[in-house]
C-alpha positions as CSV (number, residue, x, y, z in Angstrom):
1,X,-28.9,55.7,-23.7
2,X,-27.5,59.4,-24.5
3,X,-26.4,61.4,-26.8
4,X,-23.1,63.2,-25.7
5,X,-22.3,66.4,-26.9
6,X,-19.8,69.6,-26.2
7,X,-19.5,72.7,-27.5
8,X,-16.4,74.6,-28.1
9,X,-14.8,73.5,-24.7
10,X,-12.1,75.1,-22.9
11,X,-10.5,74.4,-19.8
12,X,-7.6,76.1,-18.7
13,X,-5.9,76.1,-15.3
14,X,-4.7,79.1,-13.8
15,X,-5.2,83.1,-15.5
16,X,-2.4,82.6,-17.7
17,X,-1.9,79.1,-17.6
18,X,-2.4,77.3,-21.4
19,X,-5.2,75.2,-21.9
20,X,-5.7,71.7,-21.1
21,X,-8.7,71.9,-23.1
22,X,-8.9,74.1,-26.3
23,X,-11.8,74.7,-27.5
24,X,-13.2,70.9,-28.3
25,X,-16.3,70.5,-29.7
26,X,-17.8,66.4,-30.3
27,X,-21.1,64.8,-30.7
28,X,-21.5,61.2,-29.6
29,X,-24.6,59.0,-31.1
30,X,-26.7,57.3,-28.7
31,X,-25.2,53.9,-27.8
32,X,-21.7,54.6,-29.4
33,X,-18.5,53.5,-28.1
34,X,-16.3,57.0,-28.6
35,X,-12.7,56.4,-27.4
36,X,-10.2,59.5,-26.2
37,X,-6.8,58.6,-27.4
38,X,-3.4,60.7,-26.9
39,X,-0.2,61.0,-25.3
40,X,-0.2,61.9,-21.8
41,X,-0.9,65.6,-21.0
42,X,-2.8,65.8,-24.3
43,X,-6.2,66.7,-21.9
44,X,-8.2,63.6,-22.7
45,X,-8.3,62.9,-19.2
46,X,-9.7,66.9,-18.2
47,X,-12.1,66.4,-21.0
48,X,-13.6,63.1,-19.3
49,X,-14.1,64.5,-16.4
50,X,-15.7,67.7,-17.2
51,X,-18.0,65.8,-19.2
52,X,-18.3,63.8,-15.5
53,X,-18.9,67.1,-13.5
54,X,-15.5,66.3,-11.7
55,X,-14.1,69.5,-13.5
56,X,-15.3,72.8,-14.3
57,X,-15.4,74.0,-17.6
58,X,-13.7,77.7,-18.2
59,X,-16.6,78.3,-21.1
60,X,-18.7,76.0,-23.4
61,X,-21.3,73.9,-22.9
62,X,-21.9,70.2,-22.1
63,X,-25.3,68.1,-23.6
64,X,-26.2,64.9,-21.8
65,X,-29.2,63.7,-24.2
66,X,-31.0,67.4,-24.9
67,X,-29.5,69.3,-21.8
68,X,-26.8,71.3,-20.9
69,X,-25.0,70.0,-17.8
70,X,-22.4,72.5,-17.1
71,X,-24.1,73.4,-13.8
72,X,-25.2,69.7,-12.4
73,X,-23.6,67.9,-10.0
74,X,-22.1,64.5,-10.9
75,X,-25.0,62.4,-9.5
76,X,-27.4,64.5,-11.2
77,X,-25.8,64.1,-15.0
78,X,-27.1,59.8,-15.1
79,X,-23.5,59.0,-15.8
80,X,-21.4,56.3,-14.0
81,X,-17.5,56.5,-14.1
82,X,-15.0,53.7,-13.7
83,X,-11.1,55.2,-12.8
84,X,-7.9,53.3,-13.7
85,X,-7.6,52.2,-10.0
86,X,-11.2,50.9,-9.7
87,X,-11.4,52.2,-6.0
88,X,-13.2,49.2,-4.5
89,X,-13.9,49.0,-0.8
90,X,-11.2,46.8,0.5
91,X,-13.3,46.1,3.6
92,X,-16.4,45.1,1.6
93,X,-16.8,41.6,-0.4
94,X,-18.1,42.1,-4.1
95,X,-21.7,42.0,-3.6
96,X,-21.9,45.2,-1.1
97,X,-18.4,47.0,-3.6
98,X,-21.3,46.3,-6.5
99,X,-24.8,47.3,-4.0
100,X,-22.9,50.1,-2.5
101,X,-24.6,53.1,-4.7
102,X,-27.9,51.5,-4.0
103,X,-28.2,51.5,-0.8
104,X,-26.8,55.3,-0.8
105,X,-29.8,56.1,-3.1
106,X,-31.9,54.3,-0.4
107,X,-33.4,51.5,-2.6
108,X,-35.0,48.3,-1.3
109,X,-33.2,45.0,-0.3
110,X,-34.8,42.8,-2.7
111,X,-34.8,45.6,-5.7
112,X,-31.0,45.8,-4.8
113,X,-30.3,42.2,-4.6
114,X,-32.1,41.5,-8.0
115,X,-30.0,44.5,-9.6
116,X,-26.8,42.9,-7.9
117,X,-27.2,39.2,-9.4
118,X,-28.3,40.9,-13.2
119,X,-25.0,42.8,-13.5
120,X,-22.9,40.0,-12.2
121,X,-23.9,37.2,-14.2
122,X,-23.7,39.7,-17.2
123,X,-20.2,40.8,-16.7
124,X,-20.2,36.9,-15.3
125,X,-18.6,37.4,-12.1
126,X,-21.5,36.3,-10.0
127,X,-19.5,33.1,-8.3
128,X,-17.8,35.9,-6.9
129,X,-20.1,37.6,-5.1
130,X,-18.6,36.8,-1.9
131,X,-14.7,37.5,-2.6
132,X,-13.4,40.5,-0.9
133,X,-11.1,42.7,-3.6
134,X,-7.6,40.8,-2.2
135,X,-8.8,37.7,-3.5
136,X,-9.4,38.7,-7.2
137,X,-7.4,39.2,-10.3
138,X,-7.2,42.9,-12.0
139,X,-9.5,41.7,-14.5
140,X,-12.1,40.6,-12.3
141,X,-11.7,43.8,-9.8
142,X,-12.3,45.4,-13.4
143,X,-15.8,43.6,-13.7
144,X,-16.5,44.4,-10.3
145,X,-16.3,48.6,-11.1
146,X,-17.9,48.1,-14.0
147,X,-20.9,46.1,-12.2
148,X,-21.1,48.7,-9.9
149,X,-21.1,51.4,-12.5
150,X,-24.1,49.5,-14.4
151,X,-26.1,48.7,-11.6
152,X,-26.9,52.2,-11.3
153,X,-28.1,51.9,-14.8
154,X,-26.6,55.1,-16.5
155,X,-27.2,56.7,-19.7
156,X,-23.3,57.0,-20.2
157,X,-20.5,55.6,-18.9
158,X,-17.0,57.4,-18.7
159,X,-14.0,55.2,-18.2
160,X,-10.5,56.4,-17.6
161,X,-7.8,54.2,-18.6
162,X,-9.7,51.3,-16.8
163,X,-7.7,48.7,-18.1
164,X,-4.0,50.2,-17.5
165,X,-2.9,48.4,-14.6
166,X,-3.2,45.1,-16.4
167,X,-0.4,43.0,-17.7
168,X,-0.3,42.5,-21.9
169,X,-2.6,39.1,-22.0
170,X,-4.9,40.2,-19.5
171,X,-5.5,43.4,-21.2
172,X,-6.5,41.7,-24.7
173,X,-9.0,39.6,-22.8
174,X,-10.6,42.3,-20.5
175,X,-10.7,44.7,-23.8
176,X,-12.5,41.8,-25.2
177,X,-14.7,41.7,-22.5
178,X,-15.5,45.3,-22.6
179,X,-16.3,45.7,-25.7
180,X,-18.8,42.5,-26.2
181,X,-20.2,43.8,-22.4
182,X,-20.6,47.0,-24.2
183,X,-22.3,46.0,-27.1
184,X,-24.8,43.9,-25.1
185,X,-25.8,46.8,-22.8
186,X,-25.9,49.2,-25.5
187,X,-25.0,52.4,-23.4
188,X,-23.1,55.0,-24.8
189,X,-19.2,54.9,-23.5
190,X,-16.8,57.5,-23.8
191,X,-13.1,55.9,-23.1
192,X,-10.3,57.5,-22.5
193,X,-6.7,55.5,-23.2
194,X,-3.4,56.7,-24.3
195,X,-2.9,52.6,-25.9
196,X,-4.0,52.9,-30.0
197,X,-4.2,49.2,-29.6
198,X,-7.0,49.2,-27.3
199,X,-8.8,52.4,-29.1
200,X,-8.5,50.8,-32.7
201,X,-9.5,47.3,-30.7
202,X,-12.4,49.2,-28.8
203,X,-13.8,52.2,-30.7
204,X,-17.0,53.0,-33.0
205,X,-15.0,56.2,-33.3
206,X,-11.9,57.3,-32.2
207,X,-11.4,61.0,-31.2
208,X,-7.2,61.8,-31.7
209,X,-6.1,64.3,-29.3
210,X,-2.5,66.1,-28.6
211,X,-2.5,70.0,-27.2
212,X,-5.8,69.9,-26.0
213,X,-7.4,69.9,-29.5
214,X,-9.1,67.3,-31.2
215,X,-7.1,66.1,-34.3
216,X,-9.3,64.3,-35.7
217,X,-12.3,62.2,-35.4
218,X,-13.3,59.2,-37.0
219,X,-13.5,55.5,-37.9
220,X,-10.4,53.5,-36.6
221,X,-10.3,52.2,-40.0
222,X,-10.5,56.0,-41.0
223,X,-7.7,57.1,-39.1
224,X,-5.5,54.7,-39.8
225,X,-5.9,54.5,-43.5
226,X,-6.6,58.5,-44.2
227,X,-4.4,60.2,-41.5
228,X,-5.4,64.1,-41.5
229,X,-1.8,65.1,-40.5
230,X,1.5,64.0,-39.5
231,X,1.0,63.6,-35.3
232,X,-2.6,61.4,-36.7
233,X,-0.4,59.8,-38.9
234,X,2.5,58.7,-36.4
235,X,1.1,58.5,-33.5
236,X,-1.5,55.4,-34.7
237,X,0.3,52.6,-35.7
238,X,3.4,50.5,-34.5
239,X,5.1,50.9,-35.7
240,X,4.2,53.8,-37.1
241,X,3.8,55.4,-40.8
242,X,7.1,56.0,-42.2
243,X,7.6,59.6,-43.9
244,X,10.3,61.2,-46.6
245,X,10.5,64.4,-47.3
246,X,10.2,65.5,-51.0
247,X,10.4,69.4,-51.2
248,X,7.8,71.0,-49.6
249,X,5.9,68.1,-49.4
250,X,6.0,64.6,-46.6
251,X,5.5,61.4,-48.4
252,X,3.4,58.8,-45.9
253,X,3.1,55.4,-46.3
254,X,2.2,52.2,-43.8
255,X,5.2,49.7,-43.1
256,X,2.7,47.3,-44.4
257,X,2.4,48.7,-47.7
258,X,6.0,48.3,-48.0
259,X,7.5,45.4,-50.8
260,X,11.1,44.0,-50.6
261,X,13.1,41.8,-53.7
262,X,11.6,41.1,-56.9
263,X,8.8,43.0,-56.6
264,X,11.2,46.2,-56.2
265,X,13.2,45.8,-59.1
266,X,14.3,47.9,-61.8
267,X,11.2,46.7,-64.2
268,X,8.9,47.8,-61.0
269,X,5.7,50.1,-62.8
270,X,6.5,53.5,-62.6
271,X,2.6,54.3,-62.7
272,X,2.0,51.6,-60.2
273,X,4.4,51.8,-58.0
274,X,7.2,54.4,-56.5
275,X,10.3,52.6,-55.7
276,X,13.0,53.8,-53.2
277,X,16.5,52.7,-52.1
278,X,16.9,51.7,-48.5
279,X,20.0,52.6,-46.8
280,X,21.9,50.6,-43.7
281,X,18.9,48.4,-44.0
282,X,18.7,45.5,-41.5
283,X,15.8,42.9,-40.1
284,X,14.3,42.4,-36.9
285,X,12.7,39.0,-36.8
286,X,9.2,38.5,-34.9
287,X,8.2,34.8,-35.8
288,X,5.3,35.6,-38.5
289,X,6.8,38.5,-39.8
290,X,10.5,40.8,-39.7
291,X,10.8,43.7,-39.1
292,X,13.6,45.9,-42.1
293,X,15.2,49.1,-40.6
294,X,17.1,51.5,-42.6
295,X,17.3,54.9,-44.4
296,X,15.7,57.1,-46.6
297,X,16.8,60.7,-47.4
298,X,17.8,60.5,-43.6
299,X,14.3,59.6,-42.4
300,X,14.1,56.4,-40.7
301,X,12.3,53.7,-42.2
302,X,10.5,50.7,-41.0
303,X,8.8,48.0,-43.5
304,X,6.8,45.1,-42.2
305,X,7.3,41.5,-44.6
306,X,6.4,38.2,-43.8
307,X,9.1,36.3,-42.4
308,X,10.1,34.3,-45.5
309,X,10.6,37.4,-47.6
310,X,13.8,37.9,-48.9
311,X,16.1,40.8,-48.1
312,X,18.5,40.9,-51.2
313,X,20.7,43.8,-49.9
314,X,22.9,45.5,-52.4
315,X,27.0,46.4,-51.3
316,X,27.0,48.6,-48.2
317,X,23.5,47.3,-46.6
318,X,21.5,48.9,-49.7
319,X,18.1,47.4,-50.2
320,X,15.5,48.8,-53.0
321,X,11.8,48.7,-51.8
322,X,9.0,49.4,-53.7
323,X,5.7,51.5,-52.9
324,X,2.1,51.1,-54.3
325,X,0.8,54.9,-55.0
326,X,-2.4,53.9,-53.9
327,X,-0.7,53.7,-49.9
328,X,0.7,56.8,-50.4
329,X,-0.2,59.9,-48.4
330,X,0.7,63.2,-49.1
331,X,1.4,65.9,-46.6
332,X,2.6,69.6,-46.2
333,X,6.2,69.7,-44.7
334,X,5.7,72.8,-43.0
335,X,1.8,72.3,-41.4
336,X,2.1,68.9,-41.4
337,X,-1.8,68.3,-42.8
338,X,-2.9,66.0,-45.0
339,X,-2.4,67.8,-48.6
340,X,-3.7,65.9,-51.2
341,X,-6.4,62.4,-51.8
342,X,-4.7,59.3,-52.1
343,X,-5.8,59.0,-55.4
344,X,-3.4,62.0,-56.7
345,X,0.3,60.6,-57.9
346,X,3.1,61.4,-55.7
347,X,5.0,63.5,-58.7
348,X,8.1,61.7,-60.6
349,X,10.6,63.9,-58.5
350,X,12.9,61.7,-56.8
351,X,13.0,61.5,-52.7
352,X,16.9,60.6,-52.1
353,X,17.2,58.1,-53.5
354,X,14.0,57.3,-55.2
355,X,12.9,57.2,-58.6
356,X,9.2,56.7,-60.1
């Protein structure tokens, strides 16, 4: 295992080009799972592979374990990557895709055999040893890369979207996989995905990207519940937190947190709770649980209720939902970062149609 680290990183593409890297400094513990998430373009995918030695950096440094890297070659850094497309040999069956790197380092038969049949029966694909890549599902082609990346026995694996070109079901179960196949090997995995399913599904730590900066980094459970700005804040959930704008302030808060009907009465708390009137509001239903749309001070607004909640609209498609202060997140209007702890009151002031 390694530590990972890097040191205000920049990489940027042409003299006068922006950056596709800007500036990003993170430190991975040893054995962590670290996951890159952001829209595409954001330079998660730049960053992995400078960390890989498949891109330059244009300054900063690079630490695999205590060394700087910048200057090694990608065999010479003890990392093993696995791409979105896998890039198995199509002419080769499983056991030479996964032997392939040792027999280019020039290792022994029986070394390489016993090194084949470890990784396979611990991603458990070793029945398969003798497919060829046509004859196997994206999940096991997955396995395979990942086999041959831990054959080689690295002290960090990169991956790059590995599990992208797999349909919803077989995604859950391969990030299932991964992460107990992870766990068990204990080597330190930076991830890169643009899906906040998989990162919050996957990740020790999750490192929030957009303009080739690092938003934030933290704790899925972090993330999620103490967004440090807006993009942080919208761009993890789904759907995602709702915001009202009240002055010079945004007013955050989960769809979850969200109550409908009785509880959003007039007798509602005031200290408790912060109660707002839903305009145009209608439901989406999704078996378990609906789905309410509607308005607020011209802010779309999505709550998540069971499915036996009741939606007692008022004349017009009005419906009054109520708040807990304790879900609420407060955040400058202009800068968009998070302005004030959750423990603070969102002030009496009313947001459209609000009142406290």
């Amino acid at each position: 295992m390694a530590r990972v680290e890097t040191r205000n990183l920049v990489k940027q593409f042409g003299e006068d080009g922006p950056a596709a890297v800007n500036g990003i400094s993170l430190q991975t513990h040893d054995g962590e799972f670290v996951v890159l998430l952001g829209p595409s373009g954001c330079g998660k995918t730049t960053l992995l592979r400078m960390i890989g030695g498949l891109e330059k950096p244009t300054s900063g440094d690079i630490l695999i374990g205590e060394r700087i890297v910048n200057e090694l070659p990608p065999r010479a850094r003890q990392i093993a990557m696995v791409f979105q497309s896998y890039a198995l040999y199509p002419h080769m069956n499983v056991r030479n895709n996964i032997s392939f790197p040792l027999k280019a380092a020039k290792m022994d038969k029986p070394a390489i055999e016993q090194k084949v049949q470890w990784a396979s029966s611990i991603l458990g694909i070793d029945h398969l040893l003798d497919r060829k890549p046509r004859q196997l599902s994206g999940g096991q082609r997955q396995r395979v890369a990942l086999a041959r990346a831990l054959v080689r026995e690295p002290n960090v694996f990169l991956l790059d979207e590995p599990l992208s070109n797999l349909d919803a079901q077989r995604r859950a179960s391969a990030r299932d996989e991964l992460q107990v196949f992870q766990h068990e090997i204990g080597t330190t995995t930076i991830y890169v995905t643009h899906d906040q399913v998989e990162a919050m599904g996957l990740g020790d730590r999750i490192a929030v990207i957009n303009d080739g900066e690092i938003r934030q980094f933290g704790t899925p459970h972090d993330i999620y519940e103490d967004p440090a700005d807006t993009f942080v804040a919208t761009f993890l959930g789904s759907p995602p937190m709702n915001l009202v704008k009240q002055g010079s302030e945004l007013i955050g808060f989960r769809p979850e947190a969200v109550n409908v009907g009785q509880l959003a009465g007039d007798d509602t708390d005031a200290a408790t709770w912060l109660t707002l009137t839903m305009a145009e509001a209608r439901e989406e239903y999704l078996g378990s649980e609906k789905l309410i749309y509607g308005e607020i001070a011209g802010e779309r607004i999505v709550a998540r209720v069971a499915a036996s909640d009741p939606m007692p609209t008022q004349e017009g498609g009005e419906l009054s939902i109520a708040v807990p202060r304790s879900a609420l997140r407060i955040f400058d209007a202009e800068s968009g970062l998070r302005k004030r702890p959750a423990t603070e009151q969102v002030s009496a002031t009313p947001v459209g149609e609000a009142s406290a």
